[in-house]
Backbone bond lengths (Angstrom), bond angles and torsions (degrees), N, CA, C in turn:
res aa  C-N    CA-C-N  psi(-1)  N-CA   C-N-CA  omega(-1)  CA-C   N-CA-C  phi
1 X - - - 1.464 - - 1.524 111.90 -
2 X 1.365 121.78 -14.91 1.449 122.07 176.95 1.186 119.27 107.27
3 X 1.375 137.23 157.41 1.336 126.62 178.03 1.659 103.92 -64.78
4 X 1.826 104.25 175.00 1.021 112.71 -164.52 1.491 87.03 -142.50
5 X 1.658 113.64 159.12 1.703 118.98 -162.48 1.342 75.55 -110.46
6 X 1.686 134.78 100.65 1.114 120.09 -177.75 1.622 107.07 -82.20
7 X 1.422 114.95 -39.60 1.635 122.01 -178.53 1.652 103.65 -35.37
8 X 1.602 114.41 -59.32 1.322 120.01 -177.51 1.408 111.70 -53.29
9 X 1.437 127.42 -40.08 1.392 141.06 -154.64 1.932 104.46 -75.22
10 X 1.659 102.00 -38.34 1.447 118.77 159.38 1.574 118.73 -79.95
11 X 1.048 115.68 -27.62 1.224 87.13 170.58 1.343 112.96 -85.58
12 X 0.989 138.57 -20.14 1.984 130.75 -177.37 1.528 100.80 -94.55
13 X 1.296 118.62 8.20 2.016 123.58 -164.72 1.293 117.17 42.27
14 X 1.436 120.91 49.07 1.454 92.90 -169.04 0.929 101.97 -84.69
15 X 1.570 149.70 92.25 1.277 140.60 142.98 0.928 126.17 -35.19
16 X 1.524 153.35 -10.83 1.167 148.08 169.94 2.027 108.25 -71.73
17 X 1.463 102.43 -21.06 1.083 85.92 174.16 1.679 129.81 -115.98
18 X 1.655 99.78 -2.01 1.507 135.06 170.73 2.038 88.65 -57.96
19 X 1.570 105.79 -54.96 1.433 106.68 -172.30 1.330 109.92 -67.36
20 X 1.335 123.81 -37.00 1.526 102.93 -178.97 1.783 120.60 -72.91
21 X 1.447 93.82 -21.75 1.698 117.15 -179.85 2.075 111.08 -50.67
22 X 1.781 94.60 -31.77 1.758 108.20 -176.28 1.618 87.27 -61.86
23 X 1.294 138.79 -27.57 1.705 112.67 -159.86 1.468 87.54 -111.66
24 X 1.340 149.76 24.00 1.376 151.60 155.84 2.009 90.93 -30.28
25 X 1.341 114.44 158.90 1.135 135.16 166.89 0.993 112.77 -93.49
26 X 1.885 127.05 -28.25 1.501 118.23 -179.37 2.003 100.82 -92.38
27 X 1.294 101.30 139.71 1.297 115.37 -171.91 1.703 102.65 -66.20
28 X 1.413 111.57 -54.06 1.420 103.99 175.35 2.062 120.71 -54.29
29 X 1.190 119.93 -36.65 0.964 124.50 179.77 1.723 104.06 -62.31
30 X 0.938 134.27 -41.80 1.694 131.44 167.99 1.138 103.22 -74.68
31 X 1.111 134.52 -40.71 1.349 97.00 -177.80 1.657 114.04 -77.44
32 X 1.125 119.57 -20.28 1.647 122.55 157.03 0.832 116.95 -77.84
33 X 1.419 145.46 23.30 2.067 146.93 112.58 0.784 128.84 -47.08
34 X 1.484 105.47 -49.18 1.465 137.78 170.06 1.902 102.99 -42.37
35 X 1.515 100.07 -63.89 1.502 97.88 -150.92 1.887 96.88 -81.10
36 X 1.390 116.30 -29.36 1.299 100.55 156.19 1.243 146.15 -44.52
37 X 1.520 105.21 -57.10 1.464 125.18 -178.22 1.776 101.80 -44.65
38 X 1.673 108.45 -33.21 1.595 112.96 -156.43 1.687 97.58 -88.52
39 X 1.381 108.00 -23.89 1.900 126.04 161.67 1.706 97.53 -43.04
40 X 1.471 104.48 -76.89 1.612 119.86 -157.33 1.384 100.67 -51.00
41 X 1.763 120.51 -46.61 1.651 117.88 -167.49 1.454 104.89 -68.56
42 X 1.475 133.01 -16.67 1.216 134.43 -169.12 1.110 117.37 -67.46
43 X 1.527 94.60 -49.24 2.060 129.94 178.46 1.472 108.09 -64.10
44 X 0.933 115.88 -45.26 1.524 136.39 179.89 1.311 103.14 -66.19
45 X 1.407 134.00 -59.18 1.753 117.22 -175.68 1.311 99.38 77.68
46 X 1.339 111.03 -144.75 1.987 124.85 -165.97 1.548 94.53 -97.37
47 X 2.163 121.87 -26.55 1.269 96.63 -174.54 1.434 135.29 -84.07
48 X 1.736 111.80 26.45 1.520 113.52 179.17 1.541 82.84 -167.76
49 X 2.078 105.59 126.82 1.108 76.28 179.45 2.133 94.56 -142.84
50 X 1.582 90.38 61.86 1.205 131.63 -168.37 2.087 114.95 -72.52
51 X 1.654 96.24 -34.83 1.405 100.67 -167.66 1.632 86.64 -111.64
52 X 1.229 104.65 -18.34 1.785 82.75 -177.18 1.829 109.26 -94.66
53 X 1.552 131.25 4.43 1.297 166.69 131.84 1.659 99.52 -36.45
54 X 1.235 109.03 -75.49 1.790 111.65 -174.63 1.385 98.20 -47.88
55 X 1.454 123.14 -61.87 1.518 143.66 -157.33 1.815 89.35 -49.35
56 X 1.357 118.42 -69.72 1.037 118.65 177.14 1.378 143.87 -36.91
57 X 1.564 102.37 -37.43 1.492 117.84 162.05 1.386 119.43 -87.06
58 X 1.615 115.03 -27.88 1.167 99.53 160.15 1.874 131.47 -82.11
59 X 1.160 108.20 -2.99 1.185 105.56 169.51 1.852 121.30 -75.47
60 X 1.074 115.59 -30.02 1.803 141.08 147.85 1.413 128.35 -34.87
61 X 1.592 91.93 -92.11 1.323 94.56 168.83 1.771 129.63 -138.15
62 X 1.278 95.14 58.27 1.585 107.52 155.32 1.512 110.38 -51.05
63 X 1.356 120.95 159.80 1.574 131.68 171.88 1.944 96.74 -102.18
64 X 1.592 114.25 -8.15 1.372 97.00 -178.90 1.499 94.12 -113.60
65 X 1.577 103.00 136.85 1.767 105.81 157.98 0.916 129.51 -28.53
66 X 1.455 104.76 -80.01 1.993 128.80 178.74 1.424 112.92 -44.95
67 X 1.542 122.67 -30.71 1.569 129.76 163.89 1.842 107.81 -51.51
68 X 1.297 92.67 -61.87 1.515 105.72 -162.63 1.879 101.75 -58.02
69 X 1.430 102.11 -38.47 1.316 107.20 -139.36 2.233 86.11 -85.85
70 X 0.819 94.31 -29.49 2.125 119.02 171.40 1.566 101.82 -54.18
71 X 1.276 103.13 -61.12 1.621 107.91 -158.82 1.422 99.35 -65.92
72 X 1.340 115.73 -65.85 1.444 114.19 159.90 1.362 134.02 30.89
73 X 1.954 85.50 -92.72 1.245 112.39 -173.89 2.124 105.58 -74.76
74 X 1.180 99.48 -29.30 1.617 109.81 170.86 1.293 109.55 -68.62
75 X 1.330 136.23 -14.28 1.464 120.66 -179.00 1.941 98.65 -112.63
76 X 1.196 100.47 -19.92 1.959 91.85 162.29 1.512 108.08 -78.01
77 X 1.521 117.15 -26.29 1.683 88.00 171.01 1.087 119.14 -89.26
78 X 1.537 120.15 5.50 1.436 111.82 170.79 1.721 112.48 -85.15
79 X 1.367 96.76 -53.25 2.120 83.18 170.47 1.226 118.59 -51.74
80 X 1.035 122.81 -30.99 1.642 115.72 176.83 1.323 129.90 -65.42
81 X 1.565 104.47 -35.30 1.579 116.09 166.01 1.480 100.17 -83.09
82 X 1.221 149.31 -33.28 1.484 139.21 176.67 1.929 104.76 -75.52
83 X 1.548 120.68 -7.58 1.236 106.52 -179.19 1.301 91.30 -81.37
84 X 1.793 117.15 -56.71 1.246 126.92 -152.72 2.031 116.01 -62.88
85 X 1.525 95.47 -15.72 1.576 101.57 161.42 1.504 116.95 -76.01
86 X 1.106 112.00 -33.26 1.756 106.09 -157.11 1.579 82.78 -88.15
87 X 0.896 134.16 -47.59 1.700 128.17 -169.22 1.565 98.79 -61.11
88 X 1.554 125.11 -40.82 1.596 114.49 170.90 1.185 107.23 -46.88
89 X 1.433 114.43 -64.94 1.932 122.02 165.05 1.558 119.07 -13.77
90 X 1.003 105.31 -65.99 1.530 105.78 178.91 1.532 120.15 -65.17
91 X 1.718 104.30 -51.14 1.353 105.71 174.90 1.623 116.95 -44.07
92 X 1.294 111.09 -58.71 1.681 118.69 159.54 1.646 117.87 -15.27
93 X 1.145 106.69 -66.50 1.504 139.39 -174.50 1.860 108.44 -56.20
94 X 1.270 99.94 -57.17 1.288 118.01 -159.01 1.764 82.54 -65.51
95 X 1.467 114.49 -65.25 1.282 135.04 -163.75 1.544 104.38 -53.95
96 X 1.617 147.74 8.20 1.421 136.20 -132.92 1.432 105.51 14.97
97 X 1.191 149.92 23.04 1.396 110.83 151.99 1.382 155.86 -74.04
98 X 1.001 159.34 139.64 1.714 140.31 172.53 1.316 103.31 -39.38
99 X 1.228 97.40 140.75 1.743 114.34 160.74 1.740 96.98 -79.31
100 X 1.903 97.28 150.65 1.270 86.07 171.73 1.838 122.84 -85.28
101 X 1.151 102.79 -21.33 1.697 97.07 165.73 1.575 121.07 -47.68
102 X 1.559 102.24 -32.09 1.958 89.05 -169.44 1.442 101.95 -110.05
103 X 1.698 107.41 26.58 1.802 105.69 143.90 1.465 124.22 -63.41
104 X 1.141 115.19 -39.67 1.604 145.75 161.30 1.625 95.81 -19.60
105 X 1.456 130.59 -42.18 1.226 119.02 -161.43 1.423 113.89 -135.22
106 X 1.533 97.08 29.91 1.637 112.59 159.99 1.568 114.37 -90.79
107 X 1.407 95.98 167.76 1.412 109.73 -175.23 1.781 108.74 -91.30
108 X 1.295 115.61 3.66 1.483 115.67 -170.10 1.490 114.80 -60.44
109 X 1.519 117.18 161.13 1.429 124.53 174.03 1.512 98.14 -76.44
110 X 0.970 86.65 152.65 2.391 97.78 176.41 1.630 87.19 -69.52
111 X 1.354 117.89 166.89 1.435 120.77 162.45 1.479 100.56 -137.52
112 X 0.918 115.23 104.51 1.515 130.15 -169.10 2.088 97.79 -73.72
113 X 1.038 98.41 -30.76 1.914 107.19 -175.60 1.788 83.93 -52.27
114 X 0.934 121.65 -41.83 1.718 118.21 -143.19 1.811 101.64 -72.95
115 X 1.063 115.98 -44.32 1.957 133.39 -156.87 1.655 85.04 -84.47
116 X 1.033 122.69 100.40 1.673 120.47 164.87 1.707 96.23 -129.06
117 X 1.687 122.98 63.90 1.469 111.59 -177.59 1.392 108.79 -59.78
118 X 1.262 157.89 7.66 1.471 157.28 179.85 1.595 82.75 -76.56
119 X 1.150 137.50 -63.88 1.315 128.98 -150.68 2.043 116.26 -81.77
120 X 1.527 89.52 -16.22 1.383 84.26 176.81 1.778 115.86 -71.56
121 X 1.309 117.19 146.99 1.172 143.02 155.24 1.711 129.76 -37.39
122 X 0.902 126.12 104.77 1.719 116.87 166.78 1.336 117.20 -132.43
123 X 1.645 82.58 149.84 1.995 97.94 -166.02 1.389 102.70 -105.93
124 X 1.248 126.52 109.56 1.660 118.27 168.68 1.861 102.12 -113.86
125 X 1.511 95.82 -159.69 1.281 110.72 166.94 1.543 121.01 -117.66
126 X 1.266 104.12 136.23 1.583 114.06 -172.99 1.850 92.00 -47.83
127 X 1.786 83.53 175.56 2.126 97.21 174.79 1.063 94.94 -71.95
128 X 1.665 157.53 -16.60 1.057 123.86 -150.60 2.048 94.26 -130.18
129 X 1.185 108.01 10.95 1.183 105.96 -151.55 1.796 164.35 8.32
130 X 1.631 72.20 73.76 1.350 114.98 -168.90 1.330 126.30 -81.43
131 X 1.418 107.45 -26.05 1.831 115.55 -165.36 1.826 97.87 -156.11
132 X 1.035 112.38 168.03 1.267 115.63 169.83 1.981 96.27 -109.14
133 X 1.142 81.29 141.29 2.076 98.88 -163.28 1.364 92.07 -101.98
134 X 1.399 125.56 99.97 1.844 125.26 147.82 1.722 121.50 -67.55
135 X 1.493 124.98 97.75 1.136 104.92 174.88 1.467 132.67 -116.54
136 X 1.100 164.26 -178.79 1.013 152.58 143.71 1.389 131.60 -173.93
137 X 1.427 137.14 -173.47 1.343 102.25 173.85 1.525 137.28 -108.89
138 X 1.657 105.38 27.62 1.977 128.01 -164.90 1.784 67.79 -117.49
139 X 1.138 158.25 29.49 1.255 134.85 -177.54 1.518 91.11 -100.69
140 X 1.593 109.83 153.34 1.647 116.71 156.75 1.185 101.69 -174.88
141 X 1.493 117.60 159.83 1.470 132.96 -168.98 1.851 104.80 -48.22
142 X 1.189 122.43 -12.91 1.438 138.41 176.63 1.738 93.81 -84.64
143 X 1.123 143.10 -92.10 1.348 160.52 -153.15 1.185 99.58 -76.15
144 X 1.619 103.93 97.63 2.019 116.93 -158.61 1.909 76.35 -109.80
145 X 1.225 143.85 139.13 1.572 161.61 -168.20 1.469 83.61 -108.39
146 X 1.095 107.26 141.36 1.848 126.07 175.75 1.433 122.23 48.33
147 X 1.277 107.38 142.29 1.645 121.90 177.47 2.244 122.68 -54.66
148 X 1.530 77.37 -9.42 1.489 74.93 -176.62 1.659 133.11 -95.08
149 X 1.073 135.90 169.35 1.249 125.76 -171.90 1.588 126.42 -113.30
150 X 1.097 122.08 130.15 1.295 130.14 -166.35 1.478 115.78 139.89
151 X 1.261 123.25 -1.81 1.106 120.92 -152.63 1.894 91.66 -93.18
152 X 1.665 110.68 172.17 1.590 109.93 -170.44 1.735 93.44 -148.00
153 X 1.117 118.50 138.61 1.132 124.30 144.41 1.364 154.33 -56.46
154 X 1.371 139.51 84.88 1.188 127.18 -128.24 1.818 84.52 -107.33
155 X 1.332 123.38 134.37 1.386 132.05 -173.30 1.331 106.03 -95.86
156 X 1.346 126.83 -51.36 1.517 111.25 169.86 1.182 133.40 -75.32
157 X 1.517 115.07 -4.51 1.386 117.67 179.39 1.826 107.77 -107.50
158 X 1.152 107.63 -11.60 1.687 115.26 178.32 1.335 100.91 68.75
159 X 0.903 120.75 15.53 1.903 117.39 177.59 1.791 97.61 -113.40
160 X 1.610 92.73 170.27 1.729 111.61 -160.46 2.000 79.22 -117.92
161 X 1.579 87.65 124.67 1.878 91.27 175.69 1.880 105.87 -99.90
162 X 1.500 109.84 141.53 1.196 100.18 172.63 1.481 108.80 -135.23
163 X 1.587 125.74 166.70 1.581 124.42 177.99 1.941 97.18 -75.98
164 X 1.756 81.61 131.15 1.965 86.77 170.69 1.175 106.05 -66.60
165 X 1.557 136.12 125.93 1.376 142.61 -172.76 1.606 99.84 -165.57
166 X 1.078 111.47 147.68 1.804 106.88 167.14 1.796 106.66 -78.26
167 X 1.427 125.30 -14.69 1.248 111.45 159.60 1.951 132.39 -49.96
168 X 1.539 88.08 -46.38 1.355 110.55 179.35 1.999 116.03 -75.51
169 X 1.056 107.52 -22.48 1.467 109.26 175.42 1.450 108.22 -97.10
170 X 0.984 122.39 -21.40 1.589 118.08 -165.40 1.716 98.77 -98.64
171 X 1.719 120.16 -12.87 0.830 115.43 -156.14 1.953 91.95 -104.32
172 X 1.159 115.32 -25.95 1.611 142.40 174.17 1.489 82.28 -59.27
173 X 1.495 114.34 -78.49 1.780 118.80 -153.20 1.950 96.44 -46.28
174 X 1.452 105.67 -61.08 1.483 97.91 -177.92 1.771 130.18 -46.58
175 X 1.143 107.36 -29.19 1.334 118.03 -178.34 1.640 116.22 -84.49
176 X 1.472 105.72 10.80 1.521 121.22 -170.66 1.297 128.45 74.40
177 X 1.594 126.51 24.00 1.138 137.05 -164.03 1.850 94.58 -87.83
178 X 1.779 105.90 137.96 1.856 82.88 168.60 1.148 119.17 -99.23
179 X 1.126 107.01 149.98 1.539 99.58 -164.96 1.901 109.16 -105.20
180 X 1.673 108.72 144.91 1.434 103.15 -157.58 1.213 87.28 -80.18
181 X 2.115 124.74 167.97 1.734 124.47 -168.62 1.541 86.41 -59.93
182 X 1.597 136.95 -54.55 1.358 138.28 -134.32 1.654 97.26 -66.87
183 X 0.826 96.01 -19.63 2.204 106.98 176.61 1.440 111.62 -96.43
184 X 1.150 94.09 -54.58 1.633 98.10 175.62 1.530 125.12 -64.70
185 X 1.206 102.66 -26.58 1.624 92.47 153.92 1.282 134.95 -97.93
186 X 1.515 125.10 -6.13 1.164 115.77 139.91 1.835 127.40 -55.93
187 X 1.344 111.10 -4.98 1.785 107.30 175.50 1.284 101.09 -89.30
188 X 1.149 98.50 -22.25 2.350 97.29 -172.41 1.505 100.61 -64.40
189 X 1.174 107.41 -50.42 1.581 123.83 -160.84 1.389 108.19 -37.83
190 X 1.030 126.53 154.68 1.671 146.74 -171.28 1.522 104.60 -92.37
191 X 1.432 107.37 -21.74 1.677 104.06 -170.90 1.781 104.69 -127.21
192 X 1.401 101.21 165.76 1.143 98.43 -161.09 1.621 96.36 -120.83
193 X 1.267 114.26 19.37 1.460 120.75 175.60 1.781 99.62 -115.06
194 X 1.243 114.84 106.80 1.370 120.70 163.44 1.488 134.05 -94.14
195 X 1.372 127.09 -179.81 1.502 114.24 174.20 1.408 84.41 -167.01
196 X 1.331 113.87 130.12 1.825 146.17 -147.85 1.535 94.77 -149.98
197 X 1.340 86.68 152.14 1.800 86.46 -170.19 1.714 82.03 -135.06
198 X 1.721 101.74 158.21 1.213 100.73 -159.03 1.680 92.17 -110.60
199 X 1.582 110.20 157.24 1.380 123.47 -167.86 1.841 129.30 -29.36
200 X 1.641 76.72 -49.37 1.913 94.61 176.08 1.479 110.49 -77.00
201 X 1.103 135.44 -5.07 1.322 132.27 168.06 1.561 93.35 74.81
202 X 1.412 115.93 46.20 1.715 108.90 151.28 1.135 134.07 -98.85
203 X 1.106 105.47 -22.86 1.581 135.23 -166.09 1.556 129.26 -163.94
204 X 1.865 98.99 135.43 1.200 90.57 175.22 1.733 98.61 -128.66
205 X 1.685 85.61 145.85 1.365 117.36 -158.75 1.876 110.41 -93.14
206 X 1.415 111.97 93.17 1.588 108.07 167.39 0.917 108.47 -62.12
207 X 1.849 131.77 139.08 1.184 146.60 -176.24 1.750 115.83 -127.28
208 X 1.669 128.93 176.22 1.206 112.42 -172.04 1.633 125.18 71.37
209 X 1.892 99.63 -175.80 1.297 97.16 -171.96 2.108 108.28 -84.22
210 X 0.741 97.36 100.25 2.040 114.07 -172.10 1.509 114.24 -78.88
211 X 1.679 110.34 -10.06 1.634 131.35 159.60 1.769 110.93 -32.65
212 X 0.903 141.07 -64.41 1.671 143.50 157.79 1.218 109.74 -35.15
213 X 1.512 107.06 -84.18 1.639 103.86 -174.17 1.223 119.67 -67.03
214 X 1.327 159.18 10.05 1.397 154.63 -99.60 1.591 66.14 -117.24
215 X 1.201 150.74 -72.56 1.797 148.69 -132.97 1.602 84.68 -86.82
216 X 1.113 125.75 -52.29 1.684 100.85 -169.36 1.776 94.06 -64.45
217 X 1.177 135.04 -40.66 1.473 123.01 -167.78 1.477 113.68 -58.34
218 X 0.671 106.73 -31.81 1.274 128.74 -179.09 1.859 132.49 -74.62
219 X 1.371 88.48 -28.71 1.852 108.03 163.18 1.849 100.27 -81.48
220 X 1.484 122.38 -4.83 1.496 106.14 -173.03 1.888 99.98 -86.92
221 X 1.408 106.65 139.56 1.789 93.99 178.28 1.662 114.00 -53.62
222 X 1.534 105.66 156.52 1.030 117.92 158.44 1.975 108.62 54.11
223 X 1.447 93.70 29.90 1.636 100.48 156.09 1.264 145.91 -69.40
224 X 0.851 131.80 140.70 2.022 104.33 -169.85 1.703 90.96 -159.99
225 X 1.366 99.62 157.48 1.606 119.80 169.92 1.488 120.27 -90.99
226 X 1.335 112.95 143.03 1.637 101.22 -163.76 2.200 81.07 -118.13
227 X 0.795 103.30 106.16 1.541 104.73 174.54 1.385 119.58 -64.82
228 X 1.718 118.87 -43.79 1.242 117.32 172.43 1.787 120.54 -78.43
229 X 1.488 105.00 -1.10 1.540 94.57 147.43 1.152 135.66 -147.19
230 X 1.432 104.88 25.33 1.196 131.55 154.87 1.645 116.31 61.94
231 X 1.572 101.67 54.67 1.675 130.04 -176.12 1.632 104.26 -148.28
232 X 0.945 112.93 159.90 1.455 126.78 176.72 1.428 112.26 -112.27
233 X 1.261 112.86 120.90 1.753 139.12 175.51 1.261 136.79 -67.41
234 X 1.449 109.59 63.73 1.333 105.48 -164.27 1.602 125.21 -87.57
235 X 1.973 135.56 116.85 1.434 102.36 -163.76 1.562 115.14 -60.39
236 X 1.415 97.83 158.69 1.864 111.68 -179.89 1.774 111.76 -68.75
237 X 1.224 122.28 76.28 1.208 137.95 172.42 1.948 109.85 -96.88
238 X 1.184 94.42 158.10 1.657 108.97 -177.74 1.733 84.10 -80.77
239 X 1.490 134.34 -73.41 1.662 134.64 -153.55 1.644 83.28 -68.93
240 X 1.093 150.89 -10.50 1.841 137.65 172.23 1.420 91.10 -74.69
241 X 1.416 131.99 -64.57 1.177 113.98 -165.00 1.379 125.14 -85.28
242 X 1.416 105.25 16.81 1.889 101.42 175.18 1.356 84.72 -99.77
243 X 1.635 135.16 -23.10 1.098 126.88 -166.40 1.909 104.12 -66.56
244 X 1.446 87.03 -55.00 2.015 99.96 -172.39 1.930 101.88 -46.38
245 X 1.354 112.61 -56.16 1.424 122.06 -163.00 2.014 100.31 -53.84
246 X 1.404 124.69 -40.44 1.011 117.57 142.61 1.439 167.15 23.31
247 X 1.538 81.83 -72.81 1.746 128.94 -161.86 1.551 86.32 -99.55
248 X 1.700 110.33 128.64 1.767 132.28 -173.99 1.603 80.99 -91.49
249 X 1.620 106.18 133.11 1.626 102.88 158.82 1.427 108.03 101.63
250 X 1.801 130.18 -3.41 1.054 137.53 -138.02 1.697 95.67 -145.47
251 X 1.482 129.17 121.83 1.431 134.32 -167.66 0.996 80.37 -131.65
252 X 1.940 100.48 102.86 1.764 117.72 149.83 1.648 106.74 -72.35
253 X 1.291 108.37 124.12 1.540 103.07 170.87 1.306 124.93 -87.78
254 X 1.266 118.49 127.29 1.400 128.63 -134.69 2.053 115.29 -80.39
255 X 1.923 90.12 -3.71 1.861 101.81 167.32 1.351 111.09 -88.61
256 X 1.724 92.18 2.41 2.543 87.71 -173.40 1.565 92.47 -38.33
257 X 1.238 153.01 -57.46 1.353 128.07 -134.38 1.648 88.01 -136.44
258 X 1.282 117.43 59.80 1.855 127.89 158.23 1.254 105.51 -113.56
């Protein structure tokens, strides 16, 4: 059917055509419906709940595997980010504080002193995904971001390097670090075994404790162990990642192919 401008397709939601996009003939193009449609339900919240509806039926009864087996994993990262809001909700609540949605309908002056985004912090993943990358521009070999340990200073790159672990991100997020979605949804996740695909689309990188699955990882072609960083190398194929999504215990992250 041809490529599809999916960026455009999310930004106006058209789900009507994200849904016809799930029976595309090219395998990569569904599974990039997939990861849109899970874009639009994000944007959407509780007031449209149209693409996360498709997601649902296509996780059921699609006629393609890789649809079913995609949506899936796209509708567990959506409860997880809709648990991890409503529990902020309460915490708010519990705590007397305002929620920040029903600032929206105060009478306050804006304070323009407050919004200085140049100075905020962000946590992504290196190109090769190797480290979690702190960068910003208040950063310096003095101004170490989060309470946790392991982290390194990298001098030519002006960024703070840390080990990918949910210790190290959750410990960044608390200390006010922002965290990019491709990180941040590995903290939602239920499992602590991930698989991240790296920028150039060569490889995707299993991360975590991989002790359980090590024999299913290992049935995927052309698997291998990387000893000096202690992840397994799998090439970036469409049949690798229907293989990983699969795998019990195993959080495909749902930008592998953005």
């Amino acid at each position: 059917m041809g490529e599809y401008d999916f960026d455009r397709l999310i930004r106006y939601r058209r789900v009507d055509v994200l849904s016809k996009a799930l029976n595309d003939e090219n395998e990569h193009q569904r599974f990039k419906a997939v990861d849109a449609l899970e874009a639009v339900a994000l944007a959407s919240g509780d007031a449209d709940s149209s693409a996360r509806d498709v997601l649902v039926q296509a996780a059921t009864q699609s006629a393609h595997e890789d649809v079913r087996l995609h949506a899936k994993i796209a509708l567990r990262t959506l409860s997880t980010l809709q648990e991890g809001r409503f529990q902020k909700t309460n915490d708010h609540r519990e705590n007397g504080l305002q929620h920040p949605e029903s600032k929206k309908n105060t009478t306050q002056k804006p304070q323009r002193e407050n919004h200085q985004p140049e100075n905020r912090l962000l946590c992504e993943l290196d190109e090769d995904c190797t480290t979690l990358m702190v960068r910003g521009s208040s950063l310096s070999p003095r101004h170490r971001p989060g309470a946790i340990k392991g982290g390194k200073w990298d001098k030519q790159a002006r960024v703070w390097r840390f080990p990918i672990n949910r210790a190290s991100i959750e410990s960044l997020k608390n200390g006010g670090v922002v965290l990019h979605p491709t990180v941040q949804c590995l903290c939602t996740s239920s499992h602590n075994t991930w698989a991240v695909g790296t920028r150039n689309k060569k490889w995707i990188k299993v991360l975590g404790d991989t002790h359980e699955i090590e024999g299913s990882i290992k049935q995927v072609p052309g698997s291998q162990w990387d000893n000096s960083e202690k992840a397994w190398r799998i090439p970036f194929k469409a049949d690798s990642i229907k293989r990983l999504i699969r795998i019990d215990r195993l959080y495909v992250s749902p930008f592998i192919l953005d």
